[in-house]
C-alpha positions in Angstrom: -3.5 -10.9 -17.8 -6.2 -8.4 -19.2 -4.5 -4.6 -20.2 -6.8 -2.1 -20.7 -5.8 0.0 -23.8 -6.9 2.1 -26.7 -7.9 0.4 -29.8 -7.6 2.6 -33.0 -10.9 3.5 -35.3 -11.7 6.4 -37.4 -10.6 7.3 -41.5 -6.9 8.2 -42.3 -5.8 11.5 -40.9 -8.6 11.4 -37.9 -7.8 9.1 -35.5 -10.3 8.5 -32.9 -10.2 5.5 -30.2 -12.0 2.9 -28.5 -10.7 2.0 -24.6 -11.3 -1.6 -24.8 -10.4 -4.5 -22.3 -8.2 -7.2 -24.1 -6.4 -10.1 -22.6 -2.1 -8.4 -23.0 -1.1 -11.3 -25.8 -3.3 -10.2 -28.4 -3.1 -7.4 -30.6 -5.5 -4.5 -29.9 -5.7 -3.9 -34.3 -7.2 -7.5 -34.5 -6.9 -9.4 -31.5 -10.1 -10.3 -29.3 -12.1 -8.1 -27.1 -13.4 -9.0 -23.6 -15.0 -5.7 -23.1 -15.7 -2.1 -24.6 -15.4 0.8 -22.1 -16.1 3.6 -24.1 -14.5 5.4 -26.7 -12.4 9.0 -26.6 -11.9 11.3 -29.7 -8.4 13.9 -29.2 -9.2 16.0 -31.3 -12.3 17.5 -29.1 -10.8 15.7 -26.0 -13.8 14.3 -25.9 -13.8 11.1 -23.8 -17.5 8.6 -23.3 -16.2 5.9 -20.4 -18.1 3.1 -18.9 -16.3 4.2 -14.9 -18.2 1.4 -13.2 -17.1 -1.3 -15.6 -13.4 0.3 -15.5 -13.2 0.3 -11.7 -14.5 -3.6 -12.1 -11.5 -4.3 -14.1 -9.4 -2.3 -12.5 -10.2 -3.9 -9.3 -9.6 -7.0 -10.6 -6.0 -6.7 -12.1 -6.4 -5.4 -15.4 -3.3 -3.5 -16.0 -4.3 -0.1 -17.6 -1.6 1.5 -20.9 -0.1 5.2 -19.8 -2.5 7.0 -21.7 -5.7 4.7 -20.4 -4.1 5.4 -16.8 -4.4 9.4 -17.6 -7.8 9.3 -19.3 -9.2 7.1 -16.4 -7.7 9.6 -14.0 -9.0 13.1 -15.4 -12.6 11.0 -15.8 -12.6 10.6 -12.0 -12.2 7.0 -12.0 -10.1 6.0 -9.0 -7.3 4.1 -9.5 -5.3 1.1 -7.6 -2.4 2.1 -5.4 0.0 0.1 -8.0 -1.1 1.9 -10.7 1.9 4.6 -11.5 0.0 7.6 -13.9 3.3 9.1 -15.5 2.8 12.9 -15.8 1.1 14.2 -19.2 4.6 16.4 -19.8 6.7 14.6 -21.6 9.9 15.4 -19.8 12.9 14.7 -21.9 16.4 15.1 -21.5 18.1 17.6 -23.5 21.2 16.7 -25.7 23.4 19.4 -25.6 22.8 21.4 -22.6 26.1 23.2 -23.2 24.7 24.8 -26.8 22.0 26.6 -25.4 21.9 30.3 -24.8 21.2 29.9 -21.4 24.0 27.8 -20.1 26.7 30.2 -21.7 29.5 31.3 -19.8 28.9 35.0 -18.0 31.4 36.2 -20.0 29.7 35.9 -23.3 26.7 37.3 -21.4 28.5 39.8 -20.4 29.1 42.2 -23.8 25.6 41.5 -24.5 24.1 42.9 -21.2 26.7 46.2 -21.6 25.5 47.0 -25.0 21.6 48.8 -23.3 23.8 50.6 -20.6 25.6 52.5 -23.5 24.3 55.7 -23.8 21.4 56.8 -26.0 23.8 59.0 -28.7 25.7 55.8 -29.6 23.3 53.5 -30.6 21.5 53.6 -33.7 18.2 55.0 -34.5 15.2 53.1 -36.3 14.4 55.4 -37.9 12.4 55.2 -41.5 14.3 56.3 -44.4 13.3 56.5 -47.7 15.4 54.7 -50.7 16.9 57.2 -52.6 15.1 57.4 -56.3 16.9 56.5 -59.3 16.6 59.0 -62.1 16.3 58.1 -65.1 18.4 59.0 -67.8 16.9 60.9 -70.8 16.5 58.5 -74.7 19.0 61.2 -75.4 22.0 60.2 -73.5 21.0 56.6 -74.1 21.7 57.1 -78.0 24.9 57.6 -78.4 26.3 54.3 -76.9 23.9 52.5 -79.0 25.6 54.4 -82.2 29.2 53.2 -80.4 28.0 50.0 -80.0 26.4 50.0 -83.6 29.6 51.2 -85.1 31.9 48.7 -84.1 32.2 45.9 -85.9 31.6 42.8 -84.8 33.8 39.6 -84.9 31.7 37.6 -87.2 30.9 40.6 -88.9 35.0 41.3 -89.9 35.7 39.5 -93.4 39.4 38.5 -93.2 41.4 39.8 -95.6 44.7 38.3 -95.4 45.2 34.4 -95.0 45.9 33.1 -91.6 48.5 31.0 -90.7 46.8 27.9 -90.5 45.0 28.2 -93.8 47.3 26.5 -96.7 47.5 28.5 -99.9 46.3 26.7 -103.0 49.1 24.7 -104.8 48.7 25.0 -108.8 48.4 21.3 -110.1 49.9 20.8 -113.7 48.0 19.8 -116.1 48.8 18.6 -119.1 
């Protein structure tokens, strides 16, 4: 059976496509081609088709991919009564209808929608302010707790001056 599908060309990154005519077993990457109908670039939409030579195929059984069966169809080609064109939407299902906004319960909707009948003197204003400004304090106040600080000792600084508890004093050794 010959499909009719899109066969794709173009660098990495920029696809572009051929609509070719291929008997279904092969593979349209490196399979064999009966026929080239044109060739259709999405990223201008721009499609070149062959409509006489498509209608020839199509009249004889070729069996046209989904997106072949849209892009003959917005080209004006006319198509077989048992071809099905699915819609370009994708229409899919959705997996939690319960989590969206729209599906709540009225009572949830319902402190939401009472909050703009409050009256105007409740609510808050927008309204611009500025950030208060942070002074700043004068080298004088700042010097006296660096002399505080200064004047304190330090722990490495502190020399001890009595033994601690875990230092042994020095046993005299006799000698004689």
């Amino acid at each position: 059976m010959l499909a009719i599908r899109m066969q794709r060309t173009g660098r990495s990154g920029h696809a572009q496509f051929r609509v070719i005519v291929q008997d279904s077993r092969f593979s349209p990457k490196s399979g064999r081609v009966t026929a080239y109908l044109g060739s259709y670039d999405p990223h201008t939409k721009a499609a070149i088709l062959d409509k006489e030579k498509a209608a020839d195929y199509l009249s004889h059984g070729a069996q046209p991919s989904d997106r072949v069966a849209q892009l003959l169809k917005s080209e004006g080609v006319k198509l077989p009564d048992w071809v099905k064109v699915k819609d370009s939407e994708n229409k899919r299902a959705i997996r939690n209808p319960e989590k969206l906004r729209r599906n709540r319960p009225a009572e949830a909707a319902a402190p939401a929608a009472a909050a703009p009948d409050a009256p105007a003197d409740d609510q808050p204003t927008a309204e611009v302010t500025e950030a208060p400004v942070v002074e700043e304090t004068p080298a004088a106040e700042e010097a006296p707790a660096e002399e505080t600080a200064a004047e304190e000792p330090t722990p490495a600084e502190e020399a001890p001056e009595a033994p601690t508890e875990d230092a042994k004093p020095e046993e005299p050794t006799d000698q004689a």
